[in-house]
C-alpha positions in Angstrom: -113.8 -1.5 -38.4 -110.9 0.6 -37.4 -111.0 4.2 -35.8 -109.5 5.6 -39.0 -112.4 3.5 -41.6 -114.9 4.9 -39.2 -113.9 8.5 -40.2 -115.6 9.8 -43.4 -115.1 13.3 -45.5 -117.9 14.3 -46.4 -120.5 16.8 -46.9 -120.5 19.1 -50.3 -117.8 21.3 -51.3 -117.0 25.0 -49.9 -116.9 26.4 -53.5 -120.9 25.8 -53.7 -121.6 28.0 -50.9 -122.0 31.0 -54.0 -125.0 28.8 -55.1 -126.7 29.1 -51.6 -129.3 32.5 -50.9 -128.4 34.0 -48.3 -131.9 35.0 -47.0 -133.5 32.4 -47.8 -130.4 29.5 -47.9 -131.9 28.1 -51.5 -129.6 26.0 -53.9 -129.6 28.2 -56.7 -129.6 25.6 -59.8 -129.8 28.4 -62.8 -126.4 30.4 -61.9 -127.6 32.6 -65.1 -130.7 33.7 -62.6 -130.5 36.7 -61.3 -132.9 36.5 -57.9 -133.3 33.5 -55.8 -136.4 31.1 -57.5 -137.9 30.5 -53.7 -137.8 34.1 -52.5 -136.8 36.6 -55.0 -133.9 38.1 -53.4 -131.5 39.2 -56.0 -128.3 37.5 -56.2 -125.1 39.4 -56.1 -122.8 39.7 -59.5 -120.0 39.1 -57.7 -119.9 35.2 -57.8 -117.1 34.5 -55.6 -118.6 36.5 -52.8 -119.3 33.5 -50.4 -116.5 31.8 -51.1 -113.3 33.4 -49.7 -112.1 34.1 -53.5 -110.3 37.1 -53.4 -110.0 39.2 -57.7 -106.3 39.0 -59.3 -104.7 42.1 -57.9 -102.5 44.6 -60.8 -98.8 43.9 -59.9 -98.2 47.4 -59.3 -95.7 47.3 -62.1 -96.1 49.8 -65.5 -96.0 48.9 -68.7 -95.9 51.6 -71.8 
């Protein structure tokens, strides 16, 4: 086996990590729960908070 077929990708995505607590690092399962299911902390609303997602910004033009 070559160098380059011993290298593997792997692991699960970046985009999960707003499924992980962040006290307690559960995987939430139930993204409609509002606290973690293995210690109760309550998740944040905003979904994309762990992941680098950033909101559509306003193009600072008017419209009338």
């Amino acid at each position: 086996m070559s160098e380059a077929e011993e290298r593997t990708e792997g692991g699960d995505p970046v985009c999960w990590l707003n499924r992980v607590c962040d006290e307690c690092g559960a995987f939430r399962e139930d993204m409609t729960a509002v606290a973690c299911a293995r210690c109760g902390t309550p998740f944040t609303t905003d979904t994309g908070a762990n992941t680098g997602a950033t909101a559509p910004t306003d193009s600072g033009t008017a419209t009338d």
